[in-house]
N, C-alpha and C positions, 0 to 999 in steps of 0.2 A: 635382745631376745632372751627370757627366761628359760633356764636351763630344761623345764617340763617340758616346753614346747620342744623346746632342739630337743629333747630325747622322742619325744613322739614321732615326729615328722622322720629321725632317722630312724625310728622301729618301723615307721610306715617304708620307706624305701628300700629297706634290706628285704623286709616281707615281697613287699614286690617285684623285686629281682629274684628271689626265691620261687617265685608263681612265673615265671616267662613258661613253662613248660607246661605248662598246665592252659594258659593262655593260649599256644599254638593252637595245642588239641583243640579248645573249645572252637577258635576260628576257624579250625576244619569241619568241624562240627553243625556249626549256625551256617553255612554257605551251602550248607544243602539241607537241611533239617529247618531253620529257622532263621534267615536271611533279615529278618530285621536287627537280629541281635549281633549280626558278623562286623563289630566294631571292637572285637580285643586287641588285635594286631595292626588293624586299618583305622586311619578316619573318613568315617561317613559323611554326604552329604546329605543335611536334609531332606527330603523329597526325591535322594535319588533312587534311581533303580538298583535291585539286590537282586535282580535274578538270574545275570550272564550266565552262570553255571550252570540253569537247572534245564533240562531237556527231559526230564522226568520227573511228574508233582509226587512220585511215590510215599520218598520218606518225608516229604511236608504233612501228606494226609495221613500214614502211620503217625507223625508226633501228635498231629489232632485229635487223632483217635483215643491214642492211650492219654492224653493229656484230660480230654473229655471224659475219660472213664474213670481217674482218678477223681475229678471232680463229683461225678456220680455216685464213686463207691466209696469215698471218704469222707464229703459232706454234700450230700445233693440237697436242693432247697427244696424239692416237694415232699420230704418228710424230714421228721425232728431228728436228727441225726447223734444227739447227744443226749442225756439225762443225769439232773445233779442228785446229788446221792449224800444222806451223811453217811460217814463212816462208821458209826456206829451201829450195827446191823437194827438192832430192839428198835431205834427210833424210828424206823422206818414206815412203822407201824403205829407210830402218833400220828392223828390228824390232822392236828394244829401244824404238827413239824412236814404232813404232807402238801398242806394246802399252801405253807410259806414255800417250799421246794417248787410246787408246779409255778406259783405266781414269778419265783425268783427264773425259772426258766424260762418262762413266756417273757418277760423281761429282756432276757438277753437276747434270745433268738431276734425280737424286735429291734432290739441297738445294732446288731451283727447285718440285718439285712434292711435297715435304713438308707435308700437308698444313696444316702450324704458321704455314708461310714464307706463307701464304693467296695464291698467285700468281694461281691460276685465278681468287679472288672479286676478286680488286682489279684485275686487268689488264681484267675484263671491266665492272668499273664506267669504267676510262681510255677502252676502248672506245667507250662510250656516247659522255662526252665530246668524243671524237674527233671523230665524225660528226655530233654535235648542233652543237658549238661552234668546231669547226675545232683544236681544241687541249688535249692531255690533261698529267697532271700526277703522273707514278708515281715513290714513293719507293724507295730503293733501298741497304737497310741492313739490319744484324744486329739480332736478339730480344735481348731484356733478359740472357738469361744467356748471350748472344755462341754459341750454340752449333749458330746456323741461322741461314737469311736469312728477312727480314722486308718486305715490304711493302704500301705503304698506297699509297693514291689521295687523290692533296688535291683537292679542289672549287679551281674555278677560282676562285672568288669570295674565294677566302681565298690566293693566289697570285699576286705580282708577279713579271713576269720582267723579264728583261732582256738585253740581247744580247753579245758581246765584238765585238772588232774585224774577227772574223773571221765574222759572221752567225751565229754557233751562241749560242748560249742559256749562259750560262755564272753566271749570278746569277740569284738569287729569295729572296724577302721573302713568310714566310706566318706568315699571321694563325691564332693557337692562343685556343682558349679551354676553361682549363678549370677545373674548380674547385680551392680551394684546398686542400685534401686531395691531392686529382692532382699540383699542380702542385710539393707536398711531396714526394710516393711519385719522381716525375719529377725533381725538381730536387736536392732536400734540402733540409731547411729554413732551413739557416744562409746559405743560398741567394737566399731570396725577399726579395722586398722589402717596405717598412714596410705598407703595407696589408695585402698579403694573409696575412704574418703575421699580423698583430692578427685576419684573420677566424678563424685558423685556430686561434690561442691566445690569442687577448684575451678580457677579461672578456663579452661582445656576441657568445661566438666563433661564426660561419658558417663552417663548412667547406666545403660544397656550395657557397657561392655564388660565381659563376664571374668569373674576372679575363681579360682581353684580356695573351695574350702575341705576342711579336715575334719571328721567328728570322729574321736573313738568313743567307743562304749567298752567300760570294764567292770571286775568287781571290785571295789573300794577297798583299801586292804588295811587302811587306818579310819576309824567313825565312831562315832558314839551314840549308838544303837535308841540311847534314852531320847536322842533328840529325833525332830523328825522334820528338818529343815534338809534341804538340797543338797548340803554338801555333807549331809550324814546317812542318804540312804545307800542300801546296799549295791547298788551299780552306779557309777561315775561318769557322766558324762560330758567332755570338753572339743569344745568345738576350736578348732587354729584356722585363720585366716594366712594359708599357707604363702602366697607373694609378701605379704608384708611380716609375715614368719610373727604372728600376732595374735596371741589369745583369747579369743572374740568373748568367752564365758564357760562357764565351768554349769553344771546341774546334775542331774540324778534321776535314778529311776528306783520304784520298788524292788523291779524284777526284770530280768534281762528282756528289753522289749520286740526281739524277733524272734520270730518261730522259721527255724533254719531244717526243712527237712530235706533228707541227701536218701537219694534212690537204695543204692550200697556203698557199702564202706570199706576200704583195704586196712588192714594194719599200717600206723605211721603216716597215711593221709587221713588232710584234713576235708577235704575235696570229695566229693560222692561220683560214686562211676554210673552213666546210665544205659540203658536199651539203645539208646542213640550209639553208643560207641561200640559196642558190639553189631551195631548196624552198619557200622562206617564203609569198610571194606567195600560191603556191598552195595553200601547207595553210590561210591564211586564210581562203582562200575556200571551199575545203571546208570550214570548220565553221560558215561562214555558212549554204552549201548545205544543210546537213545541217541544221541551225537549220530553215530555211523548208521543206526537205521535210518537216520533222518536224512543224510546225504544220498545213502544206496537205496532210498522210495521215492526221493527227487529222483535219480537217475534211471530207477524202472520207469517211471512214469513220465519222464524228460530226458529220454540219454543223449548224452554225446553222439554227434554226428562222426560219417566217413563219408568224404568228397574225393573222387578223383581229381590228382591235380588238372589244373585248365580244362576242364570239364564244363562246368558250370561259369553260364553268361552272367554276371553282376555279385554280388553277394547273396548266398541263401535265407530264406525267407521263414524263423521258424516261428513268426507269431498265426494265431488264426486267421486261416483265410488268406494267406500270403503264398504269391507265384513265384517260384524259382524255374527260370529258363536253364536248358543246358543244354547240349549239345549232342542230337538223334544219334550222330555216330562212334560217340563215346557207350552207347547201350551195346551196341556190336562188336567193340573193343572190349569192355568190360567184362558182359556178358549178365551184366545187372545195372541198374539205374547208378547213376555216378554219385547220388547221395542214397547212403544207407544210414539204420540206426546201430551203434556200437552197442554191441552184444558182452556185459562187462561179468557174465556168470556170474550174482550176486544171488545169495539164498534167502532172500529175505525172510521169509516162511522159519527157518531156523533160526537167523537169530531172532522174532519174537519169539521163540521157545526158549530159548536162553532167555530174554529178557521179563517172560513170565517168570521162569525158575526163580531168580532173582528176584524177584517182587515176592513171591512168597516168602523166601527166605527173612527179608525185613518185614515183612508183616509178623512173621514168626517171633523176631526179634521184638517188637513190640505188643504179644501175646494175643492176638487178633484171633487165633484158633480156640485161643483160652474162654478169652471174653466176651465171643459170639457164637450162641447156641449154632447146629447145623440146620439149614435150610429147612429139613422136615421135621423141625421141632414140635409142630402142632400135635405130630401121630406120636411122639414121643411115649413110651408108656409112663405111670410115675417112677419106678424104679428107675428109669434111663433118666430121668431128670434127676431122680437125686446122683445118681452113679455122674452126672455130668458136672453138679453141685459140688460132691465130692473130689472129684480133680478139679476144678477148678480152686477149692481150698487148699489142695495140697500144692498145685502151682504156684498162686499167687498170694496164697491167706500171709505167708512170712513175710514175701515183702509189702504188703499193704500194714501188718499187724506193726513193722516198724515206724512207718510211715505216720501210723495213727497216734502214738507216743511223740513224734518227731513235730507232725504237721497241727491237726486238728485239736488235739489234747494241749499242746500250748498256744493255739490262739483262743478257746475257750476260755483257759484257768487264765490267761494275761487280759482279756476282756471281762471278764467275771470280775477279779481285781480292779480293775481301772472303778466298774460301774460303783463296785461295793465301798471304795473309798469316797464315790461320791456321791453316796446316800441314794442311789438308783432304787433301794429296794428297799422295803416295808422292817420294821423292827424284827429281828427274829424272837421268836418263841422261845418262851424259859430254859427249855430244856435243851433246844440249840446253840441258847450264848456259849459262847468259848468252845464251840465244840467244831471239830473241821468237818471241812466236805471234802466231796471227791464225783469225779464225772465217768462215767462209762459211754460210751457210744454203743448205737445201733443202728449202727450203716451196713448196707447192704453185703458187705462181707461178713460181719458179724453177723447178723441175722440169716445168712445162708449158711451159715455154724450151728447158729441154733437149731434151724429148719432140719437137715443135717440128726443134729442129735436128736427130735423131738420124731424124725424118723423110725430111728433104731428105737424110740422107747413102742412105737407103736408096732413097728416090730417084733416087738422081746413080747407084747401085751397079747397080739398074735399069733406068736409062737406058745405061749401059757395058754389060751383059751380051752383046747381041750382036756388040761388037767384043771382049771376053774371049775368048768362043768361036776369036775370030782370033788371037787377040794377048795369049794368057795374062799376059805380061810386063805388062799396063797394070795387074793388081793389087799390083804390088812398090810401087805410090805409096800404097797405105791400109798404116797399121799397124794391124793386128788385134790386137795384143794393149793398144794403147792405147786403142781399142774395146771391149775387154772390160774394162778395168780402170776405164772410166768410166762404164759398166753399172749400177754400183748406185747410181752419184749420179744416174743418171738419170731410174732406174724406182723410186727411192726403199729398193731393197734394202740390208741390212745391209751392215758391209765387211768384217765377219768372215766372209761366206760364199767370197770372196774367198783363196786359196792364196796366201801368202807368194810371192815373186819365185822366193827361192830353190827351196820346193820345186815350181813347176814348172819350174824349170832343171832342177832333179834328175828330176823325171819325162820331161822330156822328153829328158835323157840317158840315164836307163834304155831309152826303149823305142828312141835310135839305138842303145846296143847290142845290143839285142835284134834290130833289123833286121840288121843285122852280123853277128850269130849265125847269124840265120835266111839270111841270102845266102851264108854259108861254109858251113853246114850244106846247102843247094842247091847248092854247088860239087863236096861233096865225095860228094854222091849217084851222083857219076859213075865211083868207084873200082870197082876188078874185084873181084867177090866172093871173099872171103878174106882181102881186105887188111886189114890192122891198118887199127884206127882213128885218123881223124886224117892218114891219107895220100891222097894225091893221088890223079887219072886219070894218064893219060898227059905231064900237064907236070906233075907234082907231081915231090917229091926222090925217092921209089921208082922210077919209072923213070929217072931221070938215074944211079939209084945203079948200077939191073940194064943200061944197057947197055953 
């Protein structure tokens, strides 16, 4: 075994032993929040059941909710959620350089929701994780015949990260398991190492039966930049064939290939804290709740019996429709029937109060007040809608605003890269070679930012209206037409609906000369009938000529 590998393999197990506590949590976490994933501490069986614990679907359908609203308000597919942009502000304003931007958009947007590229199933599996675990884990690579983009969601449990110097996430170590057939189709086989070949083609051979492999991803720290072969780009990637402790192949990436967004962050973890975990407490105790209402509404509606001893002839009879004999003279001992129902003073009326209380509470914890207008929205005036807009930004806009740097904005720029090294997009235009991009988004947070300011200016515009009336000069300080040009990023319209610079230079030079037209053509209404056309009244050159 080559010394890289023994050192990998033991950086991978210290790390891991370092993460047991963090594992706990999350297994407490997914056993009531998201029960497919409660495999950190346990092994799962396939197909089994995950739900012994839940006697309340509460905080499943809070993770749903918020998980669904992330996807909504950070990249939803019924509107273009992103725009590439050069950095250089002047260019933006070339047409050439406008028409290669929208085509180069329309582009990806296409590659991104190709159905092959499975964006929509796997970002909404990262989702879940998000909000369950405080930190999701999305891959961000090309399909086997390079000719699409590809992504996958690694479970947390099979994922080390790790940080740079600079707090961002720049290395991760995950754990593959597959079988030795796979790990052939995947690797090649001159590839593998001495065990799982022999399962694969030894006399004993198991193909199916599954080998633990190791991939880290890091940044290369020796390379020579001039070259652009595998083991000189700037992230490193080596895969170990951990049972046969065997270094299956080494490759590279341009750029770190996941987008690792984490809900919050503490100082010193690496790990993101989520709404789940602040929910915890409480969904525990709802399924206690929900446990004991469920026995004490069996029992109002089923109680335990009270039989007088030797009272009753045979065994009592408590299904429908069943006759219990007993004994006439035990009614006049008694002084009541020899079987009664046990009266156990359960309030059940109270604890669904408490158990409502508590359903709010984590609904709260997963902003469900925040992110859903109130019932009588409709009558809402607009002030109350923006005043609802406005907290809503100040809730949620900080953690969404990280999220968008974290989540969306690197699987864009690592998607954009992948296409553009492989010639996905049209020659750029002279004045864009060499020059960078940059992408902005306009998802529905954002755009209720803008909406928001676009407010207050209409505001400010109506607040001035009665000194306008005075003082027309106080509108020369608004530019209107850089109001109009910021119209569609705000209301979320197209930019193509938008007229090129130039031609409304051009329109709006056509109709000064048409005013011009029309103010000569009023001048010269003034001439004496008969005049040739095109001559003057009285100061035109016909009279200077006649007198």
């Amino acid at each position: 075994m080559s010394k890289d590998v023994q050192d990998l393999l033991s950086r991978y197990r210290s790390l891991k032993a370092e993460r047991r506590v963090w594992e706990s949590h999350w297994q407490d976490l997914a056993e009531v929040f998201l029960p497919r994933r409660a495999d950190f501490t346990t092994t799962q069986v396939a197909g089994g059941k995950r739900t012994e614990r839940i006697f309340d679907g509460t905080p499943m359908l809070a993770r749903r909710g918020l998980a669904a609203a992330v996807d909504g308000l950070l990249k939803p597919k019924t509107s273009r959620w992103f725009r590439l942009r050069p950095r250089d502000p002047e260019l933006e304003a070339d047409d050439a350089v406008k028409r290669w931007v929208e085509l180069a958009e329309e582009r990806l947007w296409s590659a991104l929701y190709d159905p092959r590229a499975k964006f929509v199933q796997r970002t909404a599996e990262v989702d879940d994780d998000l909000v369950t675990f405080g930190t999701g884990v999305l891959y961000v690579g090309e399909g086997g015949d390079l000719d699409r983009l590809l992504f996958r969601s690694v479970p947390l449990k099979d994922a080390l990260l790790l940080e740079g110097a600079e707090g961002d996430v720049d290395s991760l170590f995950l754990r593959m398991e597959l079988s030795a057939r796979q790990a052939a189709e995947r690797f090649g086989r001159k590839r593998l190492g001495a065990k799982t070949l022999e399962a694969l083609e030894g006399p004993n051979a198991k193909p199916d039966r599954r080998f633990a492999f190791l991939q880290a991803v890091f940044p290369r720290r020796e390379r020579n930049p001039r070259r652009v072969g595998a083991a000189d780009l700037p992230f490193a990637s080596v895969v170990v064939d951990v049972e046969s402790q065997h270094a299956v192949g080494e490759g590279g990436f341009h750029d770190f290939p996941f987008a690792i967004p984490r809900w919050d962050t503490a100082a010193g973890e690496v790990y993101g804290r989520s709404p789940a975990m602040l929910a915890l407490p409480d969904a525990n105790s709802l399924q206690e709740m929900g446990k004991t209402l469920l026995v004490a509404g069996h029992k109002a509606t089923d109680p335990p019996l009270l039989a007088a001893d030797d009272s009753v002839l045979g065994a009592i009879k408590t299904f429908p429709g069943g006759i219990t004999y007993f004994d006439a003279e035990t009614v006049r001992d008694l002084g009541r029937l020899p079987v009664t129902p046990l009266q156990s003073g359960a309030n059940v009326p109270l604890g669904r109060e408490m158990q409502n209380d508590t359903r709010d509470q984590i609904w709260q914890a997963f902003f469900r007040n925040v992110l859903q207008l109130p019932v009588g929205a409709p009558s809402m005036t607009a002030t109350e809608v923006l005043e609802r807009k406005d907290e809503f930004l100040r809730t949620i806009g900080p953690v969404f605003g990280r999220l968008e740097a974290d989540y969306p904005a690197v699987i864009v720029e690592r998607a954009f890269g992948l296409l553009d090294r492989a010639g996905a997009f049209p020659e750029r235009p002279e004045r864009l070679r060499g020059r960078r991009l940059r992408f902005t988004f306009a998802s529905p947070v954002e755009q209720a930012r803008r909406q928001v300011e676009a407010a207050g200016a209409a505001r400010a515009v109506e607040l001035l209206a009665p000194f306008v009336s005075a003082q027309p000069e106080i509108m020369d300080h608004f530019d209107g037409d850089a109001i109009a040009r910021d119209t569609p990023d705000i209301f979320g319209l197209p930019q193509r609906w938008l007229r090129p610079r130039e031609t409304v230079e051009g329109l709006r030079e056509g109709r000064a000369q048409a005013r011009q037209a029309a103010a000569l053509a009023a001048a010269l209404g003034g001439a004496p009938a008969g005049a040739p056309a095109g001559m003057g009244g009285a100061e035109g050159p016909t009279a200077e000529a006649g007198a």
